[in-house]
C-alpha positions in Angstrom: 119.8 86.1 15.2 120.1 83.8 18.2 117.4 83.4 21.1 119.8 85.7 23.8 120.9 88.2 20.8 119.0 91.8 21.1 118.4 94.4 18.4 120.4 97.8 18.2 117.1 99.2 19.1 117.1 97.2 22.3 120.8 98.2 23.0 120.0 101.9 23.0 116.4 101.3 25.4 118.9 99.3 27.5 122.0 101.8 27.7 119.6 104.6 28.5 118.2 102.7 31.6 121.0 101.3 32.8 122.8 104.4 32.7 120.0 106.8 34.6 120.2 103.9 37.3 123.8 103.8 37.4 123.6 108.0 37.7 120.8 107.5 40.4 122.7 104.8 42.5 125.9 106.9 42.2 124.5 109.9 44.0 123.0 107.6 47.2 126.4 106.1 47.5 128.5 109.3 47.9 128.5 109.4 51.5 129.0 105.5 51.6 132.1 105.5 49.4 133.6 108.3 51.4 133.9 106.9 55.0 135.1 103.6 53.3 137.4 105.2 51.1 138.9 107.2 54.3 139.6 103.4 55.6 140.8 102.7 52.2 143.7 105.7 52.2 144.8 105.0 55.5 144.8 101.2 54.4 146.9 102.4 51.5 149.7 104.6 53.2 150.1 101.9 55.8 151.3 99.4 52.7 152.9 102.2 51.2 155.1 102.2 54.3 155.6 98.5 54.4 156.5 98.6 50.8 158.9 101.5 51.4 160.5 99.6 54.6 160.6 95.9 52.5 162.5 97.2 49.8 165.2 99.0 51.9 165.3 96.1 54.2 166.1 93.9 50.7 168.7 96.5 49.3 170.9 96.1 52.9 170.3 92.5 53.0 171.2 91.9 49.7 174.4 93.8 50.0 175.1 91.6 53.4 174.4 88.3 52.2 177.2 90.1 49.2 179.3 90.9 52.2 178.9 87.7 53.5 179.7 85.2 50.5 182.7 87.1 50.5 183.8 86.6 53.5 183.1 83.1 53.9 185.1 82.6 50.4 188.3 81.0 51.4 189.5 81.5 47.4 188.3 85.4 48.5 190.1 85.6 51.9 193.0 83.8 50.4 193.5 86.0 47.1 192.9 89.4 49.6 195.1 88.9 52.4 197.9 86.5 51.2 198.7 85.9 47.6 197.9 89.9 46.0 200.2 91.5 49.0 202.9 89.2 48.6 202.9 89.6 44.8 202.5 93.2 44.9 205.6 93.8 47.0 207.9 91.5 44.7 206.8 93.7 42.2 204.8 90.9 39.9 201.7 91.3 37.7 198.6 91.2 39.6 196.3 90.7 37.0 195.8 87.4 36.7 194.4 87.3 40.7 192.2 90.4 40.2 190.4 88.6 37.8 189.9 85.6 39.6 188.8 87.7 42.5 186.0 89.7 40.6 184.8 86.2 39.3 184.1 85.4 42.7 182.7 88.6 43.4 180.6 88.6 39.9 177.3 89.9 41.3 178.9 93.2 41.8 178.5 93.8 38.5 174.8 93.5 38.4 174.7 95.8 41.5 177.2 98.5 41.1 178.7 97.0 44.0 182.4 98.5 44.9 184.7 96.6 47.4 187.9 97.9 50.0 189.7 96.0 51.9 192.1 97.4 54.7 194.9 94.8 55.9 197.3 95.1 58.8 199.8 95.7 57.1 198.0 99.4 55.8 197.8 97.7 52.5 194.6 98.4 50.6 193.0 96.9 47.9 190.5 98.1 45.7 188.0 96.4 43.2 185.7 99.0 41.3 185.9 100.6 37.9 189.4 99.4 37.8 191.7 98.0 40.8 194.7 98.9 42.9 196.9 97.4 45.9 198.4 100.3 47.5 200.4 101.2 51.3 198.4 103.6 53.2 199.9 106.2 55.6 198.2 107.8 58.7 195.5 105.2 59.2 196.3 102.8 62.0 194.4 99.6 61.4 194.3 98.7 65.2 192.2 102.1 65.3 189.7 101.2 62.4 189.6 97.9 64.0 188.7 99.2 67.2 185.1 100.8 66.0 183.7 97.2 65.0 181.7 95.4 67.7 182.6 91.3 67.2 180.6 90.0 64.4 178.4 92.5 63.6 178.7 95.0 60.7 178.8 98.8 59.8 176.5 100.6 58.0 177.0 104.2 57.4 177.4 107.3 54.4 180.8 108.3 52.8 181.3 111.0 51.6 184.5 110.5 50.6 186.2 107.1 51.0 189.5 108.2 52.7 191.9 105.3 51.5 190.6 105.4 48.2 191.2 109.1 48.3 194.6 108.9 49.3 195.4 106.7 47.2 194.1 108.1 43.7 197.7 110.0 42.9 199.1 106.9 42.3 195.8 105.3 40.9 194.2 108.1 39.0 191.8 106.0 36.7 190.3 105.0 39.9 188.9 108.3 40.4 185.5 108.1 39.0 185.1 105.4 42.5 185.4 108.6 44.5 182.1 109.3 45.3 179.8 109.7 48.2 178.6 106.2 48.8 176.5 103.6 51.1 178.8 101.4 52.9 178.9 98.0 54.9 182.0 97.1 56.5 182.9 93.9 58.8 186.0 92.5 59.7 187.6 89.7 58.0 188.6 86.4 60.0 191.5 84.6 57.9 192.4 82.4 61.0 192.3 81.7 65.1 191.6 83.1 66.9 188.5 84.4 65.6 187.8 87.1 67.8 191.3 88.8 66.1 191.0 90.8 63.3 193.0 89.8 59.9 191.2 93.1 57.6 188.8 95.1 57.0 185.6 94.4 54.2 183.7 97.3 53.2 181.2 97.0 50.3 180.2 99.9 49.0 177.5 101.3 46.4 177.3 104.7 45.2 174.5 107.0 46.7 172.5 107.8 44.2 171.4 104.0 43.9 169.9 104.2 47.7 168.0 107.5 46.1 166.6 106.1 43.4 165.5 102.7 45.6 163.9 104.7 47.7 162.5 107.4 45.2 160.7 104.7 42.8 158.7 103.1 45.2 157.5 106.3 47.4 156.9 108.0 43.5 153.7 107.8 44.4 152.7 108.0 48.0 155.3 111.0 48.3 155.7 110.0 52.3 158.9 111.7 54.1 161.1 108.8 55.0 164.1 109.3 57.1 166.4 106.1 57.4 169.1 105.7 60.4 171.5 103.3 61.8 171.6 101.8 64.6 173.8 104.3 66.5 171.2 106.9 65.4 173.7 108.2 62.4 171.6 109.7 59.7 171.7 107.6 56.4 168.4 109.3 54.7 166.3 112.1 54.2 166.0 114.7 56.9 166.6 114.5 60.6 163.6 113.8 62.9 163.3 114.7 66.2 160.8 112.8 67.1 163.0 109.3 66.5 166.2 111.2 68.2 164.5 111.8 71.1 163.0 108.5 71.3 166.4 106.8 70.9 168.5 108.8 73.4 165.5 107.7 76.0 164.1 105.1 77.7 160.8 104.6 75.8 161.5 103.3 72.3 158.1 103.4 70.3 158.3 101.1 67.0 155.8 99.5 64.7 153.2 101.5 66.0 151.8 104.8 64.5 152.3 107.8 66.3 150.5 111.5 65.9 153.0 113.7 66.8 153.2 117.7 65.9 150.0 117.1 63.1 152.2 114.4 61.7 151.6 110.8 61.3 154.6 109.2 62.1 156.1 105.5 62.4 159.3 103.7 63.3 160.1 101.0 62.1 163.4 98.4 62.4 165.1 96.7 59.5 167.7 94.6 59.1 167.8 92.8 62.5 167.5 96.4 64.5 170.9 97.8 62.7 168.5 99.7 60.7 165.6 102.5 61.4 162.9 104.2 59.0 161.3 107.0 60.0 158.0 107.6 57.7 156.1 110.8 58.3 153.2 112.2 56.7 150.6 115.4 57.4 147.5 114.1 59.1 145.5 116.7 57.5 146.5 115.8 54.0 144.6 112.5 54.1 141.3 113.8 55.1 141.7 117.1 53.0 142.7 114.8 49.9 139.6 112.5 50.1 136.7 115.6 50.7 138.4 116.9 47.4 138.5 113.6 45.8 135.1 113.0 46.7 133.6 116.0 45.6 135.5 115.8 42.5 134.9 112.6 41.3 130.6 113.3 41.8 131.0 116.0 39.7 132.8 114.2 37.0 130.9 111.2 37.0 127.6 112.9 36.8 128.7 115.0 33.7 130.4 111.9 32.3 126.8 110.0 32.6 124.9 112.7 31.3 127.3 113.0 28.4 127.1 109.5 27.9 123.3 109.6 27.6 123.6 112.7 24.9 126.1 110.2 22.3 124.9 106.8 23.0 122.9 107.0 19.9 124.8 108.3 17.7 127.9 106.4 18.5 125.7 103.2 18.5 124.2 103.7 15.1 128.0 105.6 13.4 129.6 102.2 14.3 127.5 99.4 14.3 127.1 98.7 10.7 131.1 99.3 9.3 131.7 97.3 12.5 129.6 94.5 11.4 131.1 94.7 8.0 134.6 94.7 9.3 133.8 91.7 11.6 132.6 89.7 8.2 136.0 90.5 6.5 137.5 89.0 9.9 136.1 86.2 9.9 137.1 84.6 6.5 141.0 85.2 7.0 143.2 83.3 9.8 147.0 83.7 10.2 147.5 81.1 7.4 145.3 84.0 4.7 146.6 84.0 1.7 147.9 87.6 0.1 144.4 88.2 -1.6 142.7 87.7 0.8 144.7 90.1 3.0 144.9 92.4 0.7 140.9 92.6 0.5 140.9 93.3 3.9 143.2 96.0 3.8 141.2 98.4 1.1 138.4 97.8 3.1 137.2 101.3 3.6 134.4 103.4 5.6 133.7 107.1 6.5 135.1 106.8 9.9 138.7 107.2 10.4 139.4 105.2 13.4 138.2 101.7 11.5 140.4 102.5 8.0 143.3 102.6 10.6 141.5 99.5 12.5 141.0 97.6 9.3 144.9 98.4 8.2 146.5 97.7 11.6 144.6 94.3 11.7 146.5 93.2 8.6 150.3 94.6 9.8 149.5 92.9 12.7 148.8 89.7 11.2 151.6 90.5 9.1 154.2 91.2 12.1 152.8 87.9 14.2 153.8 86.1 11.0 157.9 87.4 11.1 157.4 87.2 14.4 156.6 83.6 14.8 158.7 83.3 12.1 161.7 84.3 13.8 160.7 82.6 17.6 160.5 79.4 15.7 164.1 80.4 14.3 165.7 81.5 17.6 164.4 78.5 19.9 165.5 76.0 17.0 168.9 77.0 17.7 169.1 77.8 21.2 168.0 74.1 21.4 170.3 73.0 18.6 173.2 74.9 20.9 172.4 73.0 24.0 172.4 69.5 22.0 175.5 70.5 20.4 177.6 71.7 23.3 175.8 67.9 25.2 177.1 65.9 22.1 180.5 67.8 22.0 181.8 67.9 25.7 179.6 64.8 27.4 180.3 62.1 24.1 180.6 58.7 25.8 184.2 58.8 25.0 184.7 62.2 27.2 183.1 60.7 30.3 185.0 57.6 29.6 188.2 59.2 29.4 188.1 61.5 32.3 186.5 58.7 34.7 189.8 56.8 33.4 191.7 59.7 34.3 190.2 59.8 37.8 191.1 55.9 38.3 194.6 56.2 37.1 194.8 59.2 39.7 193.3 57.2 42.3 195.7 54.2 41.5 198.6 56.7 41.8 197.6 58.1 44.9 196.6 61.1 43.7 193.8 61.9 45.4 194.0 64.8 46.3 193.6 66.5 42.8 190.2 64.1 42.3 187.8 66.3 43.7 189.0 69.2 41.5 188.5 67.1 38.3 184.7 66.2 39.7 184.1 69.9 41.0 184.9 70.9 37.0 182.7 67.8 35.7 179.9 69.1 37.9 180.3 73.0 36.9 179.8 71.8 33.2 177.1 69.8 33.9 175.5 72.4 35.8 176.3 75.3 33.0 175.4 73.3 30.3 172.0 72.3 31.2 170.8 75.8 32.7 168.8 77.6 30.6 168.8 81.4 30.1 167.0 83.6 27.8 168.8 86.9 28.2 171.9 85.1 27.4 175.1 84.8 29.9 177.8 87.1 31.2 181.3 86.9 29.5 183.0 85.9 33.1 180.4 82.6 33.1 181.5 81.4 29.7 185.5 81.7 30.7 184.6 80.5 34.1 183.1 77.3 31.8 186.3 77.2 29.2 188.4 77.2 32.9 187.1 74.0 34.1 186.9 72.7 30.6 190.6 73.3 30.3 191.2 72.0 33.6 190.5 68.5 32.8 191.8 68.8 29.6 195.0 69.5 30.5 194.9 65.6 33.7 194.7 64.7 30.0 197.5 66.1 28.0 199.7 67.8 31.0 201.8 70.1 27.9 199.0 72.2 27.3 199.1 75.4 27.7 196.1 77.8 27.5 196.6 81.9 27.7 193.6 83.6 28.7 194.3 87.8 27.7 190.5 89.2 28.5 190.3 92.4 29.9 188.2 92.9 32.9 186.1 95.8 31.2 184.9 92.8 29.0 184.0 90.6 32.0 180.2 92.1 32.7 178.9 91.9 29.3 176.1 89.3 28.1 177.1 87.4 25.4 175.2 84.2 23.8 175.5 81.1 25.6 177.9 78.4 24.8 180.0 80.8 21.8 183.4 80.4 22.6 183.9 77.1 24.5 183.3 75.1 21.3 185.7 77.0 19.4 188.0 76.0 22.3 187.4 72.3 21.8 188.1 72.8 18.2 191.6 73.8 19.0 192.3 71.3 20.5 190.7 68.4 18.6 193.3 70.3 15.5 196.3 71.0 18.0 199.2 68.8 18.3 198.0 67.4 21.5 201.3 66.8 23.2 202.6 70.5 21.8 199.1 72.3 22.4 199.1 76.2 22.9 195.7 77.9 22.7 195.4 81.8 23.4 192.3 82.9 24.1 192.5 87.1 23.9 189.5 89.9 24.1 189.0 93.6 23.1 186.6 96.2 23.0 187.3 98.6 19.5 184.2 101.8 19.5 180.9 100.0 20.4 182.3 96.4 19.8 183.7 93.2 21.8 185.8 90.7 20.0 187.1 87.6 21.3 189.6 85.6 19.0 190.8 81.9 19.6 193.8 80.8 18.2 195.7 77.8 18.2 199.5 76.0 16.5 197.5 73.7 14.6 197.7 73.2 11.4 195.4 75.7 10.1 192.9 75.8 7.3 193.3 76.2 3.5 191.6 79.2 1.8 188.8 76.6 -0.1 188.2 74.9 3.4 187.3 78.9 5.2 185.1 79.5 2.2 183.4 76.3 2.2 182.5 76.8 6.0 181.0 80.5 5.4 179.3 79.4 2.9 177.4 76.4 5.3 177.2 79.1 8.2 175.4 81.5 5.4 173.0 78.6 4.5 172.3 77.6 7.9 170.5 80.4 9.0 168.7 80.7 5.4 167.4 77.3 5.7 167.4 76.7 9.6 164.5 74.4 9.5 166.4 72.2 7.4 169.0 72.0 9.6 167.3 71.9 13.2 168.0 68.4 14.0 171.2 68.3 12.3 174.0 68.2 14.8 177.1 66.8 13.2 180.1 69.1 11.8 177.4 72.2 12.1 179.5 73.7 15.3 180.8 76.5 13.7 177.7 77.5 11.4 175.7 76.5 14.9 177.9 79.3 16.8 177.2 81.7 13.4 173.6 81.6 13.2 173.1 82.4 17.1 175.1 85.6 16.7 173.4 86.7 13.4 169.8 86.3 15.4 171.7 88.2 18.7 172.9 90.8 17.2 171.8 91.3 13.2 174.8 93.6 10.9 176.7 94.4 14.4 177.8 90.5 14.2 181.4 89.5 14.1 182.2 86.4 12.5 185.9 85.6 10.9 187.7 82.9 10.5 191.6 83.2 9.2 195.3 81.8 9.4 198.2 83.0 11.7 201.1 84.6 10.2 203.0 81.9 12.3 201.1 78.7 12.6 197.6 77.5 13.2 194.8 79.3 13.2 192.0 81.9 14.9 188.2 82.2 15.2 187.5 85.4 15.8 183.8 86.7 17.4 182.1 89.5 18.7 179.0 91.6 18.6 177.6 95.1 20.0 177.8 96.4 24.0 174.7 97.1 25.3 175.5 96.9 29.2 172.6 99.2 30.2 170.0 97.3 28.4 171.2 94.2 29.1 172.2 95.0 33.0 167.9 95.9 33.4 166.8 92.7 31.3 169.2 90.5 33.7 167.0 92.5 36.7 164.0 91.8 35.5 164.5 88.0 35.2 165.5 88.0 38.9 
């Protein structure tokens, strides 16, 4: 026993006395407590407001800084208002541009975010669910136009999107869109002068999402909010006529909290003044709420304190000793106990319950940190064998080499106008290759990577030609990092460089997404596929063996990862073309939901 140690007798003398003070001091500060807990309530709804007001001030701003990038895209603009109308009325495939357009506009994914745009033309184009280019009749655009103040946008509740509704005949997969919706609409300025309209942007996002904002942080304060535009059009909750009376008038009370009809209510502004929240909340139910509380919680804690003095002693003297006993068998195992000495500590057994399940969850638990750690080590040996792997593969010396020669050779030419391109792709690698990401990436950032990989490659080796068939569905999914570029630059270290065709093609089949690359090369023999799963099988058996092997362990590199992502729901094959050359063929299991609040969670 140490000097500052004390005796279980000692503990009991001391528990008693400390307890009959804490009893004695509780009832003396009853009145205290109350008058600063008062304080504290009011304290506590006036940051419940501002919580409340922050977070529906960041769900508009977010979907206007959206709005925004969109309409400063000149890739957007140009796609919306030019290149998809002229295709559409020669009758061509439109595709190909939808795709590129819901790459730009990729965080709609994360958000649920729908967009419509309205031309002059009455052409309208939708990107939700799926998307449509389609005339519309009996809407003048000089009359939508005409509602928009210059530069400023529109916020307001659909029910019913008319153009989208008009147009589902002819679209009818599109139909699921058709819900009642928050919208955010500006006019789009495609050249001078800019005070002319050129269309129409509305971002939209279905209701229920404002709900739910709202509803998860008032869960507990319960306060009536109201939310309004600017033009005192009703976007939330129920009408107030305290705010509609105050807006119509002259005197425009905001920020400041008002008692009105035994109500406690406050304006407050958002979003530059386009936005208004009204918060409301019965006077009477803070002061009612803390007598109650108050006289509640004396009651409780002296009956808690007198219990407490009634089993002090026989709690103290039931669990000292097995505790004492348990602590001994603690103290001579570590993670790195061997199985007897686990093993002892598991049949260690007492007449209390709760310490035979202590005493056996102490051993899983040593048990499970030991897979665990076991499998950490595995996973961040091969996220950073992936990152050296795809640095070695795509920034060799003889890479950098070759496309600065490139770049020269264009500049001696006098083609300068295609060397920015060429840097802009050398910078999007760089920049993708050296991020890092635990949650893994979206499908649409790996192509958008292959894109500008392929782009240099082909200032390089001009008859190349790369077909890209991946279905938009297949766009928002998160996939590993860095899985399907390398198998790209296999093809084409295999491919007949001046004859290269690569076609990179995507599906979804039940609860799966493939992706398959296939090449004209020359293909593999049937030893050479076996020989390769066989080193992918004995990679991730013997990963620490391999950790700082880099060199022809691409494929079992782009194996293991999957195997650790997604267990028996991996899909790995490798196989020859009935034709010529060869595919690689991946995939895995969706989980958008899970993965979509993961991706939110890491900001």
């Amino acid at each position: 026993m140490t000097k500052n140690s004390i005796t279980l007798r000692q503990f009991k003398t001391y528990a008693i006395f400390f307890n009959l003070l804490f009893s004695a001091l509780l009832i003396f500060s009853i009145a205290y407590i109350g008058v600063n807990l008062n304080k504290q309530v009011v304290e506590a709804h006036e940051q419940a407001v501002i919580n409340i007001s922050m977070s529906i001030e960041t769900f508009f701003k977010e979907m206007n800084d959206f709005s925004l990038s969109l309409s400063n895209s000149g890739e957007f603009k140009d796609l919306a208002m030019k290149t998809i109308p002229a295709e559409y009325r020669l009758n061509k495939p439109l595709g190909e541009y939808f795709t590129r357009m819901y790459l730009i506009a990729i965080k709609m994914f994360e958000k649920r975010y729908m967009i419509g745009i309205y031309l002059p033309g009455s052409d309208y184009i939708w990107m939700g669910s799926n998307y449509f280019i389609n005339s519309i009749s009996g809407i003048e655009f000089k009359d939508v136009l005409s509602r928009y103040e210059f530069g400023e946008f529109k916020i307001e509740v659909i029910e019913k999107n008319p153009f989208l509704e008009e147009s589902i005949p002819n679209n009818p997969y599109t139909a699921n869109d058709l819900v009642k919706v928050i919208s955010l609409s500006r006019i789009l300025h495609n050249r001078l002068p800019l005070y002319y309209g050129d269309g129409l942007l509305d971002v939209q996002i279905p209701y229920e999402e404002f709900e739910r904002q709202i509803s998860q942080v008032n869960a507990e304060s319960q306060i009536q909010i109201s939310v309004y535009n600017k033009k005192g059009e009703l976007l939330y909750g129920n009408k107030s006529d305290f705010f509609e009376k105050r807006l119509s008038g002259k005197e425009k009370i905001v920020n400041k909290e008002i008692k009105h009809q035994k109500n406690l209510i406050k304006v407050t502004p958002l979003l530059y003044s386009n936005l208004y929240m009204v918060s409301s909340i019965p006077s009477n139910r803070l002061s009612k709420s803390m007598a109650v509380y108050i006289a509640f919680a004396a009651v409780i804690f002296v009956l808690l304190n007198i219990l407490l003095l009634l089993v002090t002693y026989k709690i103290s003297a039931k669990v000292t000793e097995p505790i004492k006993a348990l602590s001994r068998r603690i103290e001579k195992f570590s993670f790195n106990s061997d199985e007897n000495e686990i093993d002892a500590l598991r049949f260690f057994q007492t007449d209390i319950d709760e310490l035979n399940v202590l005493s056996d969850t102490i051993v899983k638990m040593q048990e499970k940190i030991r897979d665990s750690m076991e499998e950490i080590i595995s996973l961040r040996s091969y996220e950073i064998q992936s990152q050296l792997l795809s640095l070695q593969a795509q920034m060799k010396p003889h890479f950098l080499y070759n496309t600065l020669m490139t770049i020269a050779s264009m500049a001696e030419e006098g083609s300068n106008d295609r060397i920015p391109a060429i840097c802009g792709h050398i910078t999007n690698m760089l920049r993708y290759i050296s991020s890092s990401t635990a949650a893994g990436v979206l499908m649409a950032e790996e192509i958008s990577h292959i894109r500008d990989y392929v782009c240099i490659m082909k200032e390089r080796f001009p008859q190349t030609e790369v077909e890209y068939n991946i279905p938009i569905e297949l766009l928002d999914l998160v996939i590993p990092k860095l899985v399907i570029q390398p198998l790209v630059e296999n093809s084409f270290k295999y491919c007949d460089r001046l004859n290269c065709k690569i076609n990179i093609s995507g599906c979804i089949e039940g609860q799966k997404w493939r992706i398959a690359v296939s090449d004209n090369g020359i293909g593999f023999s049937e030893d050479k596929i076996n020989e390769i799963m066989a080193k992918c099988a004995d990679s991730l058996r013997n990963y620490r063996l391999h950790s700082l092997e880099i060199e022809g362990m691409g494929l079992a590199n782009i194996y293991s990862r999957l195997k650790i992502y997604y267990g028996e729901n991996m899909i790995f094959r490798i196989y020859n073309n009935s034709g010529e050359g060869s595919t690689v063929e991946i995939g895995g299991l969706i989980s958008r939901d899970e993965v979509r609040r993961r991706l939110i969670r890491e900001g």
